[in-house]
One Martini backbone bead per residue (centre of mass of N, CA, C, O) as a GRO file, in nm:
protein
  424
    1UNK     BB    1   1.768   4.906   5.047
    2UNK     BB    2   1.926   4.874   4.730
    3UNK     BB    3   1.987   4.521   4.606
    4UNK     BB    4   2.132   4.388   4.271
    5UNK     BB    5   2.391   4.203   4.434
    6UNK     BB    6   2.475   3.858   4.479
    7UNK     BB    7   2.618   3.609   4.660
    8UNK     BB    8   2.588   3.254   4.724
    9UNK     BB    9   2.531   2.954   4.912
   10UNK     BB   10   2.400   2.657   4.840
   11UNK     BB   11   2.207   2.318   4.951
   12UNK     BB   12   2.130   2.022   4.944
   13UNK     BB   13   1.976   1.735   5.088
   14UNK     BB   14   2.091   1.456   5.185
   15UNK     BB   15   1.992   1.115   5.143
   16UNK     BB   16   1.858   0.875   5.323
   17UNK     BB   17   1.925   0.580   5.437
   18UNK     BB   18   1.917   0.283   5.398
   19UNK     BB   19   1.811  -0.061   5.495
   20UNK     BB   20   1.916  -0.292   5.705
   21UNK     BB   21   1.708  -0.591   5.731
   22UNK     BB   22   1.519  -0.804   5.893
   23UNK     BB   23   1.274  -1.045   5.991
   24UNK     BB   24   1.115  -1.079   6.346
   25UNK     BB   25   0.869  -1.304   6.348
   26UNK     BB   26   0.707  -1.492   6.474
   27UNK     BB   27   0.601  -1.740   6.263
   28UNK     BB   28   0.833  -1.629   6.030
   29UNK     BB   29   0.961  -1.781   5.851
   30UNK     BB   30   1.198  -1.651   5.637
   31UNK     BB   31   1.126  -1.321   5.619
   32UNK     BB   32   1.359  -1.127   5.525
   33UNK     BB   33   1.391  -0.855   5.367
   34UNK     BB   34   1.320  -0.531   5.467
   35UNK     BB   35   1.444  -0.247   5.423
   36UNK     BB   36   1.427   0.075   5.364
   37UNK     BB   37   1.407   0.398   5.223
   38UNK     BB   38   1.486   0.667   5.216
   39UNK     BB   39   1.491   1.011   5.223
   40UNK     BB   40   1.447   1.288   5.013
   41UNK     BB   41   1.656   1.584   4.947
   42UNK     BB   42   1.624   1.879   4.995
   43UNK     BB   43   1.533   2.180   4.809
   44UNK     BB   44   1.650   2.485   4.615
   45UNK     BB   45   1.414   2.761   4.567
   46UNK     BB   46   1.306   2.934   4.340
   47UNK     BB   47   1.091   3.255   4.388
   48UNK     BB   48   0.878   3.449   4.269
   49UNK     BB   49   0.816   3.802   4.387
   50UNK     BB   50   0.636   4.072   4.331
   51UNK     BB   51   0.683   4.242   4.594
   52UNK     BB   52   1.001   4.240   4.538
   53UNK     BB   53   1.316   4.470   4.468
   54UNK     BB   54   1.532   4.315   4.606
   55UNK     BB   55   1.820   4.197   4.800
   56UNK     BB   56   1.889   4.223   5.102
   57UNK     BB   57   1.844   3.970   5.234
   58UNK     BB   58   2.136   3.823   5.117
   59UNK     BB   59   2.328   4.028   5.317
   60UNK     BB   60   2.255   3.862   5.573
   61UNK     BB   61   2.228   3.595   5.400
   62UNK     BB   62   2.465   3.336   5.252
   63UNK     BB   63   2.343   3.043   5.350
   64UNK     BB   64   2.182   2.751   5.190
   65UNK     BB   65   1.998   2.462   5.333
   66UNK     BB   66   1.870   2.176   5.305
   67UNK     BB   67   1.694   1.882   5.440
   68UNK     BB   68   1.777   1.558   5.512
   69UNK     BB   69   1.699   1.285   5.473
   70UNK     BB   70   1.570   1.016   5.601
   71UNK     BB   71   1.579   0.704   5.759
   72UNK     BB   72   1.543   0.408   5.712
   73UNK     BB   73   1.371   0.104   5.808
   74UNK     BB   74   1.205  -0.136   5.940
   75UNK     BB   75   0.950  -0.273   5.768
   76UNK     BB   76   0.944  -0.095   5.542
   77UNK     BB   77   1.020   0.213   5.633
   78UNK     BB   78   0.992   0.489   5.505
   79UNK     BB   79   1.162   0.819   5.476
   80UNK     BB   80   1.146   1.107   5.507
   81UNK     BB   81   1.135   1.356   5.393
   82UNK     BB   82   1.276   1.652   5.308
   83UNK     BB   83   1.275   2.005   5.280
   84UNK     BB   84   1.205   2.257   5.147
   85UNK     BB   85   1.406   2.566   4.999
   86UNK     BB   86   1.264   2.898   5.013
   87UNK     BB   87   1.348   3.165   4.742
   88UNK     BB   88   1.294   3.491   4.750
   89UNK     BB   89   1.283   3.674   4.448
   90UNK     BB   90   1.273   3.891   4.216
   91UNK     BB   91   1.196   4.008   3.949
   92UNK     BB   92   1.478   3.975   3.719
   93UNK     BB   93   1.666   3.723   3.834
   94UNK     BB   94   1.970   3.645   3.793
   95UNK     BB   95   2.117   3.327   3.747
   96UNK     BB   96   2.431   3.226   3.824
   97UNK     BB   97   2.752   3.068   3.815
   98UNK     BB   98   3.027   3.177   3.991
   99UNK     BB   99   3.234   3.031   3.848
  100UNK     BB  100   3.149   3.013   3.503
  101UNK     BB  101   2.868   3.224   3.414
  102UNK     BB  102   2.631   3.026   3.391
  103UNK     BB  103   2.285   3.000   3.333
  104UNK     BB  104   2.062   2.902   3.514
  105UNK     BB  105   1.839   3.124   3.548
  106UNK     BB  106   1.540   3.320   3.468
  107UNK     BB  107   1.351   3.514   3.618
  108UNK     BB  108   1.006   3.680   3.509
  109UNK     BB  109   0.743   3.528   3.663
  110UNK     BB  110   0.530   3.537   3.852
  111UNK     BB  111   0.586   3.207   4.058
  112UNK     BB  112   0.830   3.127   3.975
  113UNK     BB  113   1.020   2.807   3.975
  114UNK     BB  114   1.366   2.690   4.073
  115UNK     BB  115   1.585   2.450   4.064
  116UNK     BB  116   1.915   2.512   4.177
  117UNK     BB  117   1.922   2.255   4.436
  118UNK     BB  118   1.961   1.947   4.481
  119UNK     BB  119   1.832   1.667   4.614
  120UNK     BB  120   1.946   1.357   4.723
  121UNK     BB  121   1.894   1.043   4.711
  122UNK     BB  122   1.753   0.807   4.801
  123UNK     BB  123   1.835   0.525   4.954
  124UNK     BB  124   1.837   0.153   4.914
  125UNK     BB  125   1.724  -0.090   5.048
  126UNK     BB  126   1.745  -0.466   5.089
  127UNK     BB  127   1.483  -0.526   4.943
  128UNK     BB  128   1.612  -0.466   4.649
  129UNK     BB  129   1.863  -0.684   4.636
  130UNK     BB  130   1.680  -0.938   4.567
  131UNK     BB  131   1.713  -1.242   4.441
  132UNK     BB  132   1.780  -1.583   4.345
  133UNK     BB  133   2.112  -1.575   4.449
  134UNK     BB  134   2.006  -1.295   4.649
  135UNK     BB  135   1.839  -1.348   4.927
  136UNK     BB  136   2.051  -1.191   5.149
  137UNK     BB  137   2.079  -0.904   5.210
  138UNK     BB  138   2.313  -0.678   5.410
  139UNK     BB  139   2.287  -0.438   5.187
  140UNK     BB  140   2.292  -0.066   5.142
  141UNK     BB  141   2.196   0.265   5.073
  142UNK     BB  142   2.303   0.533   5.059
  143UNK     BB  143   2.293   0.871   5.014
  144UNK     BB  144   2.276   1.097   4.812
  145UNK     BB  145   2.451   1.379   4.711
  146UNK     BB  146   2.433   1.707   4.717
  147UNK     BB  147   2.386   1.983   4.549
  148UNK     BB  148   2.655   2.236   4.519
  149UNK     BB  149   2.671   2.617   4.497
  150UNK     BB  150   2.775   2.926   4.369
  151UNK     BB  151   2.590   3.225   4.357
  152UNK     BB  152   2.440   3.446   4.134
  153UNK     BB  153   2.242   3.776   4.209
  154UNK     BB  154   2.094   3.956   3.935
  155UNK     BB  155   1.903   4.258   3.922
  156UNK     BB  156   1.683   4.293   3.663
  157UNK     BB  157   1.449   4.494   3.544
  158UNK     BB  158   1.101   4.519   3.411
  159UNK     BB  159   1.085   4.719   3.160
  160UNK     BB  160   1.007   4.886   2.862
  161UNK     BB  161   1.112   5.123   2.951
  162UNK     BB  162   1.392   5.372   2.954
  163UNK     BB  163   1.557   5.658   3.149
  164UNK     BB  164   1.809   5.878   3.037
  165UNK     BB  165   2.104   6.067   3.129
  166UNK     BB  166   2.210   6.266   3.284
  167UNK     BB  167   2.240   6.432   3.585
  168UNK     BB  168   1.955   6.657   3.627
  169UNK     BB  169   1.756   6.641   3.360
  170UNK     BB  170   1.444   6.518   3.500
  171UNK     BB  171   1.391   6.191   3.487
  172UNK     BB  172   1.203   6.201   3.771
  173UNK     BB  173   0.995   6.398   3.694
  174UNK     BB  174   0.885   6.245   3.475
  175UNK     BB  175   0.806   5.981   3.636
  176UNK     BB  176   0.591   6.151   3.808
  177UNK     BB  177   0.421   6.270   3.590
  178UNK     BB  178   0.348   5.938   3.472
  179UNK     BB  179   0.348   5.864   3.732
  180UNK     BB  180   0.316   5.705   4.091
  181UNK     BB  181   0.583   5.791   4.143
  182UNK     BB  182   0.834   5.864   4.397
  183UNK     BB  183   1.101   6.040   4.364
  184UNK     BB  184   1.345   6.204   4.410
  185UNK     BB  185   1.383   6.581   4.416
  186UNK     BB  186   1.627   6.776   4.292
  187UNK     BB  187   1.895   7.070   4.259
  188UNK     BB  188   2.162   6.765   4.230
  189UNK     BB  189   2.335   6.577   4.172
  190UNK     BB  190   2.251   6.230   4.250
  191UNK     BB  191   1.982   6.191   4.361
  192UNK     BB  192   1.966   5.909   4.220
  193UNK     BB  193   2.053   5.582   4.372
  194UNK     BB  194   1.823   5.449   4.246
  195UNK     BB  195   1.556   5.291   4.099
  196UNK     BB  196   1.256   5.340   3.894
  197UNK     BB  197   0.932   5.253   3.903
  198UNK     BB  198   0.658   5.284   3.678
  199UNK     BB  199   0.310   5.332   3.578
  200UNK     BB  200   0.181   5.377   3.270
  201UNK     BB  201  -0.102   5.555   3.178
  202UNK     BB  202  -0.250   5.617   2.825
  203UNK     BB  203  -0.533   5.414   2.864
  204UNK     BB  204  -0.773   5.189   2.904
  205UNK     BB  205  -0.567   4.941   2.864
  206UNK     BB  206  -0.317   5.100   2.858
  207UNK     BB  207  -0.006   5.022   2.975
  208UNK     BB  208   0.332   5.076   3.118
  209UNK     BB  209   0.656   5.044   3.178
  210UNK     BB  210   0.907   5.278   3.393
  211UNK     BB  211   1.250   5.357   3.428
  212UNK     BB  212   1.486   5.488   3.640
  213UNK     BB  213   1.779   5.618   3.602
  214UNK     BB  214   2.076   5.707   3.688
  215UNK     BB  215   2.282   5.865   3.604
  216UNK     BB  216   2.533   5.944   3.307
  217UNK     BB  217   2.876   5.953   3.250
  218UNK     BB  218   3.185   5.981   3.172
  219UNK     BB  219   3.253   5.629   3.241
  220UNK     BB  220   3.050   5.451   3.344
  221UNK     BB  221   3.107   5.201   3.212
  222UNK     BB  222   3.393   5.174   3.414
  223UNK     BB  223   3.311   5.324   3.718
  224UNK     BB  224   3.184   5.627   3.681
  225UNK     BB  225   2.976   5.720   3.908
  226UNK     BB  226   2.673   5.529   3.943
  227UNK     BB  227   2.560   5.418   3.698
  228UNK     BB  228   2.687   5.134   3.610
  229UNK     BB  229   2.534   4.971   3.844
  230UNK     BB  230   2.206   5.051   3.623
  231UNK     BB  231   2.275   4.950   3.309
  232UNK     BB  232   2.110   4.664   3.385
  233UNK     BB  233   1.811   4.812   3.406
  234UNK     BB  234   1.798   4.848   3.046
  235UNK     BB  235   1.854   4.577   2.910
  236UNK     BB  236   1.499   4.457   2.931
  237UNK     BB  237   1.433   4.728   2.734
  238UNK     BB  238   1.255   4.822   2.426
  239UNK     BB  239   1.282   5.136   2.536
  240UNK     BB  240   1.421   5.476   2.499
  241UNK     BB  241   1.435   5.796   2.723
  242UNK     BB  242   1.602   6.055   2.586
  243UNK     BB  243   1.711   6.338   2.830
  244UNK     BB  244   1.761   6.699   2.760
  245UNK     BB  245   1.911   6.977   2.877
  246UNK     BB  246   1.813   7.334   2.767
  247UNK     BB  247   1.800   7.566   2.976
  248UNK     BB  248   2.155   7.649   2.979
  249UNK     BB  249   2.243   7.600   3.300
  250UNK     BB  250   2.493   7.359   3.296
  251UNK     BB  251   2.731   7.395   3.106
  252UNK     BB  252   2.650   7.224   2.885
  253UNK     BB  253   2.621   7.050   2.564
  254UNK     BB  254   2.390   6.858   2.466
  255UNK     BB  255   2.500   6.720   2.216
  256UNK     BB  256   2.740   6.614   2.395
  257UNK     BB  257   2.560   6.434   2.580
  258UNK     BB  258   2.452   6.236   2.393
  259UNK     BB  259   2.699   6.125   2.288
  260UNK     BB  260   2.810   5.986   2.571
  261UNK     BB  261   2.569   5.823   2.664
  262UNK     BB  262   2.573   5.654   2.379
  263UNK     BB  263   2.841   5.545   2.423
  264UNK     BB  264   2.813   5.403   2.712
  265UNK     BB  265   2.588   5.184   2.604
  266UNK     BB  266   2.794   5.066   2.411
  267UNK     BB  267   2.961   4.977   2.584
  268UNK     BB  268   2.806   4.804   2.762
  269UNK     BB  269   2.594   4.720   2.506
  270UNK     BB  270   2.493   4.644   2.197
  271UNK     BB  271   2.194   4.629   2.229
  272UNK     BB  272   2.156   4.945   2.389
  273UNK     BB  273   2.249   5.072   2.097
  274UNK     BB  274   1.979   4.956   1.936
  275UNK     BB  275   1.777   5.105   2.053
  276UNK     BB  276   1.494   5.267   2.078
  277UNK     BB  277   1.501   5.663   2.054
  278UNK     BB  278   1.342   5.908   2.256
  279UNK     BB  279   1.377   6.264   2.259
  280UNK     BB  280   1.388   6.478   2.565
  281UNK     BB  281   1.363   6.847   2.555
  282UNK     BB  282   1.409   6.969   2.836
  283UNK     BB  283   1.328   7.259   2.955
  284UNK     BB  284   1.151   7.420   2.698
  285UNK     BB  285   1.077   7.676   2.856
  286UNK     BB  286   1.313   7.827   2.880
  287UNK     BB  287   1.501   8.122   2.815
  288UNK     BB  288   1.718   7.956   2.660
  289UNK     BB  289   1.598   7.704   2.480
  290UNK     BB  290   1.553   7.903   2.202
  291UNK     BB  291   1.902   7.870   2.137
  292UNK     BB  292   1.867   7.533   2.100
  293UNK     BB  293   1.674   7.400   2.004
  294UNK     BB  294   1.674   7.420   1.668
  295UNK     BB  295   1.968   7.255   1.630
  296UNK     BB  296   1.932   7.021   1.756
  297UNK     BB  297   1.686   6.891   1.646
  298UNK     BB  298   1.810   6.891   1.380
  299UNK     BB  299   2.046   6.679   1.420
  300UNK     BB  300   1.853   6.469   1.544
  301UNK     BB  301   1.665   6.437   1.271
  302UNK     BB  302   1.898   6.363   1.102
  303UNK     BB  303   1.920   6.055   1.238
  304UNK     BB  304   1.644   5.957   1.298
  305UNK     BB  305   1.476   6.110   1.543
  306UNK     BB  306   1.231   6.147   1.811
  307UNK     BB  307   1.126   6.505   1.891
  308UNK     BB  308   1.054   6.617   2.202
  309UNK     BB  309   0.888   6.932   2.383
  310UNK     BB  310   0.931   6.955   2.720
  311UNK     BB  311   0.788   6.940   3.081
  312UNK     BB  312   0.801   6.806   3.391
  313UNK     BB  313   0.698   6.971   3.553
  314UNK     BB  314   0.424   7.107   3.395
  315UNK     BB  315   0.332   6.877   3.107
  316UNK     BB  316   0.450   6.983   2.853
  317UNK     BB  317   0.438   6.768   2.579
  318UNK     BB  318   0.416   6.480   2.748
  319UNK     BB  319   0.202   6.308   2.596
  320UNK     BB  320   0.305   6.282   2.341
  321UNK     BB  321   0.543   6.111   2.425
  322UNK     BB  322   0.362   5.867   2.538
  323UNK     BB  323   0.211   5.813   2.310
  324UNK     BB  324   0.436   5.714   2.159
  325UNK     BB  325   0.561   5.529   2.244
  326UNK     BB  326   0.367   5.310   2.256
  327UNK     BB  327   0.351   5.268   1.970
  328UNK     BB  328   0.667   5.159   1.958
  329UNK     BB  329   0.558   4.907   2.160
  330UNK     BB  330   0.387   4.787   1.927
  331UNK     BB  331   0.610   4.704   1.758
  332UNK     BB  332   0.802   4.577   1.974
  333UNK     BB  333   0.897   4.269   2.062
  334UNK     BB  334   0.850   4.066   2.346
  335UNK     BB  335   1.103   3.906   2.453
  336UNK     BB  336   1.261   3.622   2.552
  337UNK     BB  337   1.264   3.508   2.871
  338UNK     BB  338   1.561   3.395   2.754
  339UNK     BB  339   1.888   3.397   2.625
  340UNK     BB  340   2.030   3.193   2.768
  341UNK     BB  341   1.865   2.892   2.746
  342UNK     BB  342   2.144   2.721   2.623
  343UNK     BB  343   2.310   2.768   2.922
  344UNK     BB  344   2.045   2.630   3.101
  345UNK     BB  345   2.114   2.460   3.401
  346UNK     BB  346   2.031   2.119   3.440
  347UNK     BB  347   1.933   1.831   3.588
  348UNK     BB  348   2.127   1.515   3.549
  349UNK     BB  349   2.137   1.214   3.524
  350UNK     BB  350   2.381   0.992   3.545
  351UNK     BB  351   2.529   0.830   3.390
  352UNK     BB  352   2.727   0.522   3.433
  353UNK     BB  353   2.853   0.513   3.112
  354UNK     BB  354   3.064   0.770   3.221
  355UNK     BB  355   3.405   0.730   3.202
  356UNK     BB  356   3.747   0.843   3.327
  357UNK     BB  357   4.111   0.749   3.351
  358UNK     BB  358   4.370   0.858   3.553
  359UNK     BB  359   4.724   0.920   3.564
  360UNK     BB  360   4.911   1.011   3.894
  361UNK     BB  361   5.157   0.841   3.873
  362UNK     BB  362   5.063   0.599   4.111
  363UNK     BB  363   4.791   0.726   4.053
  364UNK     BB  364   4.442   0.714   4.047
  365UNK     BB  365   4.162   0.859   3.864
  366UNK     BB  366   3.825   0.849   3.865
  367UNK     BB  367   3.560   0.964   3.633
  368UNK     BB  368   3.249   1.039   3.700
  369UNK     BB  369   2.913   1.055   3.808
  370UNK     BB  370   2.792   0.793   3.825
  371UNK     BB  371   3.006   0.672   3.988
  372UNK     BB  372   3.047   0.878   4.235
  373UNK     BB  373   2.773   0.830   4.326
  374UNK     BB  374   2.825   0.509   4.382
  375UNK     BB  375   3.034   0.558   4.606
  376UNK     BB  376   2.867   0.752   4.773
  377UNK     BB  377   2.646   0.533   4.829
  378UNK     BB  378   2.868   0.351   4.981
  379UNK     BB  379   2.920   0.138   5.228
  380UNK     BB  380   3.267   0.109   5.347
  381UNK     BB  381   3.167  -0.100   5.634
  382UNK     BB  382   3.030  -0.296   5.403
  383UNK     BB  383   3.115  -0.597   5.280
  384UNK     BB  384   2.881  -0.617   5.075
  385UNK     BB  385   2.921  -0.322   4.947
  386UNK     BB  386   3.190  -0.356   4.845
  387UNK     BB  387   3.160  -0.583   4.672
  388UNK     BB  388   2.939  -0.473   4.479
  389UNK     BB  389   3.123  -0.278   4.375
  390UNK     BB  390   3.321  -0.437   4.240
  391UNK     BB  391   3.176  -0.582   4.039
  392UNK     BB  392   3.090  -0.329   3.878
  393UNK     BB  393   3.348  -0.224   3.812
  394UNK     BB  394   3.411  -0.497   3.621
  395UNK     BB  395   3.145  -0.445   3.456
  396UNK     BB  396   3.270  -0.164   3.345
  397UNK     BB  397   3.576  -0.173   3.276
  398UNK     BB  398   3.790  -0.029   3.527
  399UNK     BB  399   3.977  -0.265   3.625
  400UNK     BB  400   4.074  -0.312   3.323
  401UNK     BB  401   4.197  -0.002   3.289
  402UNK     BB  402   4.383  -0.018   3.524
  403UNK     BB  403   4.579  -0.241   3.416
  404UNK     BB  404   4.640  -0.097   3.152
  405UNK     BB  405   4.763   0.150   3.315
  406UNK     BB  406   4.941  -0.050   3.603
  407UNK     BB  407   4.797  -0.137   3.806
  408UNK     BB  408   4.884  -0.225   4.168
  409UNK     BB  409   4.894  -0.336   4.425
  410UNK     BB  410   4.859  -0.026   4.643
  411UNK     BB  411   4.736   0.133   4.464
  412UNK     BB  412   4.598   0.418   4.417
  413UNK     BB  413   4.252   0.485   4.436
  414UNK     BB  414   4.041   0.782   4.300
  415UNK     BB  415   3.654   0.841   4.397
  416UNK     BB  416   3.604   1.122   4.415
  417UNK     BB  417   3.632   1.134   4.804
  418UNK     BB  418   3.747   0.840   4.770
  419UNK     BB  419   3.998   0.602   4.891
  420UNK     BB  420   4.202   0.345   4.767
  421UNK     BB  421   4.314   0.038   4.720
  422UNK     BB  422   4.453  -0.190   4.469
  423UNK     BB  423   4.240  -0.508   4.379
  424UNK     BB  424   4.302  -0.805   4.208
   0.00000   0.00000   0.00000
């Protein structure tokens, strides 16, 4: 079953909690803090696999989390890391945040990992906590909470070429003709279901991909026919050949599919108006073609196309066909790896001095990265914990900015997840 569209909710592994301990080993006064550090929490990578083609795998499975780190223990014990867990996906892969449509990452090479979801920071034991002042701390840090997040994977075929036309009109036949690839082939509307990728040898050492696309009709674009499904794996095309069945058996006007199919193309996407385009006037051995091929020739190249008459069946004029492309793919540069490379979104350390107050009636809200990350961490239930965390908030100037707002004894203050009462 080919799919090629997925939603998914990943979450890395939130990291261990650091140890509060300190050394009781006989013969040794004031062993002092030992606590070790939590392990880290595993991450979701993804991982190209050039062997899938589909997405099949994730409509089995919709949620996948990593490992949380191991707790630290006394005598300086670190606990184990979490697991990493990979997703292989298809080469090809796009991959967007499903609530803002932001380009997350884009798969294009075999093998490429990318962390989609990561694991969260072990907490640290009390024995980072020593200073001159404060020689016995009683607090550890929390494990940091893990990146959670709902993906979109658009699985977009990686091919040079993209075959395109009416349905019925040859486009398997010839695919089948220069390529290794068999797709089904019959003699009625929507027989290609899927994509097909075939590998096109031109001559030693020279040879391209080569993508059969789904017939496409009048409405496409908006969801007519089966095409509109399959118009996104031909956006990675560098060059298109648009096949014409001038056979004369369909009952439909040639000029007019090709103008159709072109409009279609441009509804859906300005760059895929904008490709080169070599046109196949296929089954041109048919004895009706003597009356059709002629006048559409001269249409098409008067628009300034290059057109080949071909028989995707005999293999009649297929070279020709084939031997130009190559010549226009040596001309087109290989696009790069991701168009939208302005939007993918990397994970970044919270700056810690990145917050801000907001006031809602009675209630306070705090908002910041770093700040609600530090809530994160601390243990609520460790009164040296809490005093930690006050301390900080004055020293970044939040308990001043709260009382600027009006905060009083009482009022509600909420950081994070997190709500507590305000003391001044």
């Amino acid at each position: 079953m080919f799919v090629d569209e997925v939603k998914i909710e990943v979450k890395g592994g939130r990291g261990g909690d650091g140890c509060s301990s300190f050394r009781r080993e006989k013969h040794v006064p004031r062993g002092g803090p030992d606590g070790g550090d939590g392990g880290q929490g595993g991450s979701v990578v993804m991982v190209a696999d050039p062997s899938l083609t589909t997405l099949i795998d994730f409509r089995l499975r919709r949620e996948y989390k990593a490992d949380r780190g191991v707790n630290g223990s006394g005598n300086q014990r670190f606990g184990k890391h979490g697991q990493d867990i990979e997703l292989r996906v298809p080469v090809g892969t796009l991959v967007t945040d499903a609530e803002t449509g932001d380009t997350v990452v884009d798969i294009v090479r075999a093998g490429q990992r990318e962390v989609v979801a990561r694991g969260g920071r072990g907490g640290r034991g009390n024995m980072h906590f020593v200073s001159s002042t404060h020689q016995a701390p009683r607090h550890a840090e929390r494990g940091e909470p893990a990146e959670e997040r709902a993906l979109r994977l658009e699985l977009k075929l990686l091919a040079d070429v993209g075959i395109i036309g009416f349905p019925n009109v040859g486009k398997s036949t010839l695919i089948a003709r220069v390529s290794a690839a068999r797709p089904k082939i019959a003699d009625y509307p929507f027989t290609t279901l899927v994509p097909n990728l075939g590998v096109v040898q031109v001559e030693p050492g020279k040879s391209f991909v080569m993508a059969d696309i789904p017939g496409l009709i009048e409405g496409a674009s908006e969801g007519a026919g089966l095409g509109h499904q399959f118009l996104r794996h031909v956006e990675r095309t560098r060059l298109l050949v648009h096949v014409i069945d001038v056979s004369g058996l369909t009952m439909r006007e040639p000029w007019s599919d090709f103008v159709v199919v072109n409009r279609e193309l441009a509804a859906h996407s300005e760059r895929l108006a904008n490709l080169r385009q070599l046109v196949a006037l296929n089954k041109s051995d048919m004895p009706g073609a003597a009356e059709i091929v002629p006048d559409l020739r001269g249409k098409l190249e008067d628009k300034g196309y290059q057109v080949f008459e071909v028989s995707a069946l005999t293999g009649v004029g297929v070279p020709d066909l084939i031997y130009a492309a190559w010549r226009e793919l040596e001309k087109i540069p290989v696009p790069a790896a991701s168009e939208g490379e302005d939007k993918v979104i990397r994970y970044r350390a919270p700056r810690e001095e990145e917050w801000d107050v907001e006031r809602a009636g009675e209630d306070f809200i705090v908002r910041g990265k770093g700040i609600e990350r530090l809530v994160a961490m601390t243990d609520m239930n460790n009164d040296d914990s809490v005093r930690r965390l006050q301390r900080i908030l004055d020293k970044m100037g939040i308990v001043g900015r709260l009382r600027d707002l009006g905060a009083e004894e009482g009022h509600s203050v909420r950081i994070g997840a997190v709500e507590f009462d305000f003391l001044d």
